[in-house]
C-alpha positions in Angstrom: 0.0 0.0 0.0 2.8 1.8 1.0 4.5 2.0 -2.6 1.5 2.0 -4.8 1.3 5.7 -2.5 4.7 7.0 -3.3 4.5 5.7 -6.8 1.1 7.5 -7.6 3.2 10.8 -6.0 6.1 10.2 -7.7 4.1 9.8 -11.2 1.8 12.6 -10.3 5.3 15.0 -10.1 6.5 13.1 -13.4 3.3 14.2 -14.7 3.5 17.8 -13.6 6.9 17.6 -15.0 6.1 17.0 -18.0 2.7 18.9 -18.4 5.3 21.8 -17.3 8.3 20.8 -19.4 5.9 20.3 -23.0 4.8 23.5 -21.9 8.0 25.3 -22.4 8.5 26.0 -18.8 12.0 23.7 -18.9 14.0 24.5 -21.6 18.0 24.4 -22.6 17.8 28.2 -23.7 19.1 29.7 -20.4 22.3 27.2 -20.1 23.0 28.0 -23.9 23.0 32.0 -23.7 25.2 31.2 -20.8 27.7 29.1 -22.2 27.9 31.2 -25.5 29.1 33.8 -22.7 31.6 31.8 -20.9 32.8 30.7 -24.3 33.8 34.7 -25.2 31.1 34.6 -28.1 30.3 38.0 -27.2 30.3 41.0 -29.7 32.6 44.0 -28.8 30.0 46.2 -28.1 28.9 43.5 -25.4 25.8 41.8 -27.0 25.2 38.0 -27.2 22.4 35.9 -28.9 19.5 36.5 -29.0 16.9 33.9 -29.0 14.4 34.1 -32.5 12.3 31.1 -31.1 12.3 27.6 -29.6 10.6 24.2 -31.3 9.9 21.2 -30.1 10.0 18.5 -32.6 10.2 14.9 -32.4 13.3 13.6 -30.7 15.1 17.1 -30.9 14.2 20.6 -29.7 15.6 23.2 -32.2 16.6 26.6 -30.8 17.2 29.6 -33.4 19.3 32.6 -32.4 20.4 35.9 -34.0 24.4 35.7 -33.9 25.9 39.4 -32.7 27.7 41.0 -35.5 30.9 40.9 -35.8 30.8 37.0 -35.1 30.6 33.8 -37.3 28.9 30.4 -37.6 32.4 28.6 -37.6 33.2 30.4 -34.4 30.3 28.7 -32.2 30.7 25.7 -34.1 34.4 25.5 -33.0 32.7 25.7 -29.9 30.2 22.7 -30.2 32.1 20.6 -27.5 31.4 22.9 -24.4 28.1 23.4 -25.7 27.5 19.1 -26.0 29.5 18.9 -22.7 27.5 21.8 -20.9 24.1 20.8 -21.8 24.4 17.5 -20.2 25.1 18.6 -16.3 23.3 17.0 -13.9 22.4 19.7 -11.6 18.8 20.8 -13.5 15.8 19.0 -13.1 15.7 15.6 -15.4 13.4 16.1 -18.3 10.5 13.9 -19.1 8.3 13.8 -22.1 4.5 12.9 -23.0 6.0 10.0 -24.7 7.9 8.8 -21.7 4.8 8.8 -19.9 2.9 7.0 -22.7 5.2 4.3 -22.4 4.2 3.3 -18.6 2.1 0.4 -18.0 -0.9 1.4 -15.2 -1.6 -1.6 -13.8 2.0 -2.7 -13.4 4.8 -2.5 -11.2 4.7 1.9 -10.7 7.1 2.2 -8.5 9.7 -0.5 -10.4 8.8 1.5 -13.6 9.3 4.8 -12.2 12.8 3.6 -11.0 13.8 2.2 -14.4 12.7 5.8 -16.3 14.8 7.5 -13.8 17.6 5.8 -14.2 17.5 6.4 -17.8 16.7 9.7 -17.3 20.0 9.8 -15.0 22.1 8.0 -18.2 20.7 10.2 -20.8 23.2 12.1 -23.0 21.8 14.6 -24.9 24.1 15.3 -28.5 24.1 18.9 -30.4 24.3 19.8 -33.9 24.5 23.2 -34.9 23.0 24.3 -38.7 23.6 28.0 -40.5 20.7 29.2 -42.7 20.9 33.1 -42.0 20.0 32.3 -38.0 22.2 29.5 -35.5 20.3 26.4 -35.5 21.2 24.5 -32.2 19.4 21.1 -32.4 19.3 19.4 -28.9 18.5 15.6 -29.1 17.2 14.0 -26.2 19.0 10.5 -27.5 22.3 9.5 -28.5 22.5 8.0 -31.9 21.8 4.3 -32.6 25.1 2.3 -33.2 23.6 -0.3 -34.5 21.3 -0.5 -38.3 21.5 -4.1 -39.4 19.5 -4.7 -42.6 17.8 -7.9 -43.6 16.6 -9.7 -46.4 13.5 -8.3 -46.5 14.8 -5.1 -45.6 16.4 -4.5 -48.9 13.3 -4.7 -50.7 12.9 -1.6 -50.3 15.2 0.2 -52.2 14.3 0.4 -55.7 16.3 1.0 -58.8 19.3 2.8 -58.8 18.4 3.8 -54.8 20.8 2.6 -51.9 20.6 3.0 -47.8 23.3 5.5 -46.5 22.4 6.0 -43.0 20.2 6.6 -40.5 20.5 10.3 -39.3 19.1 11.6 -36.2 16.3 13.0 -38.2 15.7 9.4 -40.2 17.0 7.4 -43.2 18.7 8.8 -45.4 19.6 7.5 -49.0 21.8 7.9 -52.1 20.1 7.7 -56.1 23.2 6.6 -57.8 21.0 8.0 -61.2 20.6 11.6 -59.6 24.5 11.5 -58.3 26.3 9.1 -60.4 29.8 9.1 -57.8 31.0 8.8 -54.8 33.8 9.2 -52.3 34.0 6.6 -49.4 37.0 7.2 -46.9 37.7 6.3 -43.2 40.5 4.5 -41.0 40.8 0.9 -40.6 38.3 -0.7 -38.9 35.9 1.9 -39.0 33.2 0.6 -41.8 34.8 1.7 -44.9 34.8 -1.9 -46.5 31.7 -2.8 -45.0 29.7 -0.1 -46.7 31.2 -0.8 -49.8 29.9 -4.5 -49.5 26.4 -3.0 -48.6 26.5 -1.4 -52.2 27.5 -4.2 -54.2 24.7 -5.9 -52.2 21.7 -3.5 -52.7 22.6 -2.9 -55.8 22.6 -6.5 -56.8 19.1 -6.9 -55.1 17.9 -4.0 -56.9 19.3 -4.1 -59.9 20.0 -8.0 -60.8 19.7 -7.9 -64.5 20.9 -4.3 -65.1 24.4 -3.8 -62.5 28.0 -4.3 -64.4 30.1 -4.4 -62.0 34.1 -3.6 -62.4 36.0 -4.3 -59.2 39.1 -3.4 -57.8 40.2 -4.6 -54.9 44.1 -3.6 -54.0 44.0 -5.1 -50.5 44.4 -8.7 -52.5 41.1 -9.2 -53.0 40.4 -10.0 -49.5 37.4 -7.5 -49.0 35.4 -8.3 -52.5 36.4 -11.6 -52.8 33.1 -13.6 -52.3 31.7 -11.1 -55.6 34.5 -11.9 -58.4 32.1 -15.0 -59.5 28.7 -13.4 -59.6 27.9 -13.0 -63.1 27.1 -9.1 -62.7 31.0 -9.0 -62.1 32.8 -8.1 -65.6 36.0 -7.5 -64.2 37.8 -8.2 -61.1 41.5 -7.0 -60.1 43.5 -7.6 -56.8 46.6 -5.4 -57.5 47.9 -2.4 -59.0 48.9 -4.3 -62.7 45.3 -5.0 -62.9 44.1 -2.2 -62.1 45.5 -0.5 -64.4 44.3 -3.5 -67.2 40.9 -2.9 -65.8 40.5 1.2 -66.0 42.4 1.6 -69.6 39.8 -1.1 -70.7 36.8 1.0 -69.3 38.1 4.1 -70.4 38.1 2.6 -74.1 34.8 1.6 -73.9 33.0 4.7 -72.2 35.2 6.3 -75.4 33.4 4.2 -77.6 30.0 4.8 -75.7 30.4 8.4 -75.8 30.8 8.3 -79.5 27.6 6.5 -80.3 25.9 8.9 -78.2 27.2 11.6 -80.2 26.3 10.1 -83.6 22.8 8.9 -82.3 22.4 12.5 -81.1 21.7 11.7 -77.1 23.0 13.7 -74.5 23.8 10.5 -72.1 22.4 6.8 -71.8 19.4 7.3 -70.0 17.6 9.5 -72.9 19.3 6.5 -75.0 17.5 4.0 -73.3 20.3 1.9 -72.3 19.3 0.1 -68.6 23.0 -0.9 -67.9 24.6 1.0 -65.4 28.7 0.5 -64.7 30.4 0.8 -61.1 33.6 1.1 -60.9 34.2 0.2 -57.4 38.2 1.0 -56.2 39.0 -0.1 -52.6 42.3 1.3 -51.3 43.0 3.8 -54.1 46.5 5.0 -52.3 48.0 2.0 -54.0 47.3 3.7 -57.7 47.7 7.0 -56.2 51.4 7.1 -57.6 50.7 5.9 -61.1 49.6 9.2 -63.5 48.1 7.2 -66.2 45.5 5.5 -63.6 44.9 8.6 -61.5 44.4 10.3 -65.2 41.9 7.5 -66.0 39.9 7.6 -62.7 39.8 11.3 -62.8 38.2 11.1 -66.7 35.5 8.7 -65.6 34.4 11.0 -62.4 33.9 13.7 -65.0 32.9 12.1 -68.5 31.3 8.7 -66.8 28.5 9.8 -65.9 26.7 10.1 -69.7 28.0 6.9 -70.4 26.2 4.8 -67.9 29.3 5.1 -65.5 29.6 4.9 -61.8 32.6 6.0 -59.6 32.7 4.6 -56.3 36.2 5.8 -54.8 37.5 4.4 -52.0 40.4 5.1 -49.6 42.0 4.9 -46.0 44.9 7.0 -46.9 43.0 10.4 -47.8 45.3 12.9 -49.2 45.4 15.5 -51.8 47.5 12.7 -53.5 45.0 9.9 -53.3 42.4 12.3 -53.6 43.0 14.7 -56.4 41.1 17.8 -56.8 39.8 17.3 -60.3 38.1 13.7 -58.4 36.7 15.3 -55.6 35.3 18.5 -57.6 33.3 15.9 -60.5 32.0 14.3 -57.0 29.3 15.7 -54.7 28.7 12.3 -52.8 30.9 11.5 -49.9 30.7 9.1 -47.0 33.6 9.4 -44.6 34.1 7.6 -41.5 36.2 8.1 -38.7 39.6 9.5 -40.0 42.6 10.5 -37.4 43.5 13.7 -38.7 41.9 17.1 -39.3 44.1 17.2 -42.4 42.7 13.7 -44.0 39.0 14.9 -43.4 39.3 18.4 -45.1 40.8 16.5 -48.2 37.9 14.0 -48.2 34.9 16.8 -46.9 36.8 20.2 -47.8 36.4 21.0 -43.9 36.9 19.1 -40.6 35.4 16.7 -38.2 35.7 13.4 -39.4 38.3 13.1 -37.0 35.9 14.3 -34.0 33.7 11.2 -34.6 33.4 8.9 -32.0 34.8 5.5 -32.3 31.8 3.7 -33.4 32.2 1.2 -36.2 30.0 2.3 -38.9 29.3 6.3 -37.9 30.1 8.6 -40.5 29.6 11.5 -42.1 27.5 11.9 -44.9 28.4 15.1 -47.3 25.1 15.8 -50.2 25.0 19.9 -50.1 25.4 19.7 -46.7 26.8 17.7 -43.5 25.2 14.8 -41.8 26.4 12.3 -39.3 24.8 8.8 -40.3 24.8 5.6 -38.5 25.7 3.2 -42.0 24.0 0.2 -42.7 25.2 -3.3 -42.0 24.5 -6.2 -43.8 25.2 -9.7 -41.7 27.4 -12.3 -44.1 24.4 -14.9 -44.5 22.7 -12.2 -46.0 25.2 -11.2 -48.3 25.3 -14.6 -49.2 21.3 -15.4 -50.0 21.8 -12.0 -52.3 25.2 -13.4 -54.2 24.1 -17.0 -54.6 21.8 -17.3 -57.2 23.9 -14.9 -59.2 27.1 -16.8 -59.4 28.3 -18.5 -62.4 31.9 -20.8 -63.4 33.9 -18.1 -64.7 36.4 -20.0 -67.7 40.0 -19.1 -67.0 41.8 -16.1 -68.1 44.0 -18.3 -70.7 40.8 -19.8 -72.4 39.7 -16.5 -72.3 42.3 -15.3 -74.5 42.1 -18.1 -76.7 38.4 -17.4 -77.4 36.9 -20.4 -75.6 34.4 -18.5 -73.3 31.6 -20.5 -71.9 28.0 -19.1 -72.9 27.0 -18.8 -69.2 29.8 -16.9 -68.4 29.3 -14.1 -71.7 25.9 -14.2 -70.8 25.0 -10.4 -69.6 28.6 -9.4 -69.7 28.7 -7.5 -73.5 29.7 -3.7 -72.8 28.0 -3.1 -76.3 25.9 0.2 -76.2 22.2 -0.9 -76.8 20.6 2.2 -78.4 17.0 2.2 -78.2 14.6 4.3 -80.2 13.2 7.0 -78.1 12.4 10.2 -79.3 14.7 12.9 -78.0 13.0 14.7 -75.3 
């Protein structure tokens, strides 16, 4: 009797919290005016922001402020650590949410339920982001973000055509059209997700695209990485060192040459107003080990900016990012980039133009995703046994390189495989 009274008190002032709280009665704004002060961001004349208006939104609370002149974005966002680290003191009252309360079961144990929400409560983190569109956006998110996004069989489903899962930001899925923005730059240090995400894109686009996805694939760390791929027949090429590399991109260059020409003749401006339904990725794991070699770098950096019209695919990747391994010619023909953690402020500015990939924390899979504008993603992870009930069906007995060049392919294995350009007739639009 005893408890069921202090746990009807203690979830009446949970209640009252939160009727309170939802009413805008507890709020972050004080603590951030304050620590914009003790942080110096303070115009000469003495002014600091000024709050423009406060939203509560689902799993965030955005605050908007009018920066003093005389001071910048990139000056409070230098600044985003004693913001994060000030926010989450302990001293203010715990906040509590309508949905918090919705999650309570009434004719259970109150007082056992009560003790678990504070103790969350007590655990909670909350994480900042700061955005720039004329006012300083400070997004305060009650949550940390998931470390874990594990897709399934049926989960890939739903991608369609050309359509791949990048992440899950703290605002919701995001995804990348490879038809929209035909490249892409994926970079990070060892261990940190690079190769897995470039298995997720072989995979989804194999689910998606099973008849239509050409596949070229270097692999410079021996093939160890893309390995279980080289005998699906979407595969047309597969290379483990720099040699064949270099075999494989002077052979892809010659044909988007060729494909570029019929376009020209057929007067089309790229293969989709062609009709062509191929598509070519050109997958490069561990580019620093071409990096050296001008007539491959040349190569790669002609099919990041003439690819695209030709049905061709860029997907550059690299745990060495420099402005060697990452030329500037690449990086300006490609707006897509997915960088994971990297140790240096120096290697994130050449992958992002800016910092903070060396600010993430070390979480396999988080990244950030650059389209227009920054977002940290949780990637996608795809289990092996998945990988494998994708791959399975779609591998074939490849005939050996020597009967190859002796002009004894097998008919399974040329099946799908032509790089001829397949010109429909489709009025120009």
């Amino acid at each position: 009797m005893i408890f069921e009274i202090a746990s009807s008190v203690v979830m009446g002032g949970i209640l009252g919290t939160t009727f309170y709280y939802q009413k805008g009665g507890i709020n972050d704004h004080p603590k951030i005016e304050n620590i914009a002060k003790n942080c110096g961001l303070v115009s000469k004349d003495g002014k600091s922001i000024r709050i423009l208006r406060k939203s509560r939104k689902k799993g965030y609370t955005e605050y908007v402020y009018q920066i003093p002149q005389g001071l910048s974005f990139k000056e409070f966002q230098a600044k985003l650590d004693n913001f994060q680290d000030g926010l989450n003191s302990k001293k203010s009252l715990l906040d509590f949410s309508i949905s918090d309360v919705k999650e309570i079961n009434w004719k259970g144990d109150l007082l056992q339920q009560v003790k678990n929400l504070l103790e969350k409560k007590t655990k909670l983190r909350k994480t900042v982001e700061m955005e720039y569109d004329g006012a300083l956006k400070i997004l305060v998110y009650n949550e940390a973000l998931t470390t874990e996004f594990v897709l399934d069989e049926a989960a890939l489903k739903k991608y369609k055509g050309w359509e791949v899962p990048v992440g899950l930001s703290r605002k919701g899925e995001l995804k990348h059209n490879f038809e929209k923005r035909p490249h892409m730059i994926v970079a990070g240090a060892t261990g940190f997700g690079k190769s897995e995400f470039i298995k997720l894109l072989i995979t989804v686009l194999t689910s998606n695209q099973p008849e239509y996805a050409r596949f070229h694939l270097i692999d410079l760390k021996g093939g160890l990485e893309l390995g279980r791929y080289k005998n699906m027949k979407q595969v047309m090429e597969f290379g483990r060192n720099p040699k064949e590399a270099k075999e494989i991109l002077v052979k892809i260059q010659e044909d988007m040459n060729e494909k570029l020409d019929i376009l020209f003749e057929k007067g089309f401006k790229d293969v989709a107003e062609a009709g062509q339904k191929e598509r070519y990725f050109v997958f490069v794991d561990e580019a620093a080990d071409i990096a050296d070699d001008n007539s491959c770098m040349e190569i790669v950096t002609d099919i990041a900016r003439r690819g695209r019209a030709a049905g061709y695919r860029l997907i550059y990747a690299t745990q060495y990012p420099t402005n060697e391994t990452l030329p500037s010619q690449v990086r300006a023909n490609i707006g897509a980039r997915v960088c994971f953690r990297l140790e240096t402020n120096a290697q994130s500015r050449a992958v992002l133009d800016e910092g903070g990939a060396e600010e993430l924390p070390e979480i396999e899979g988080r990244a950030i995703f650059r389209r227009v504008k920054n977002h940290i993603v949780q990637t996608p992870y795809i289990e092996r046994k998945t990988i494998e009930k994708v791959v399975q069906p779609h591998i074939i007995i490849k005939p050996r390189k020597d009967d190859e060049e002796n002009g004894k392919k097998s008919e399974t294995a040329a099946k799908g495989r032509t790089n001829s350009l397949i010109v429909e007739e489709v009025g120009l639009s």
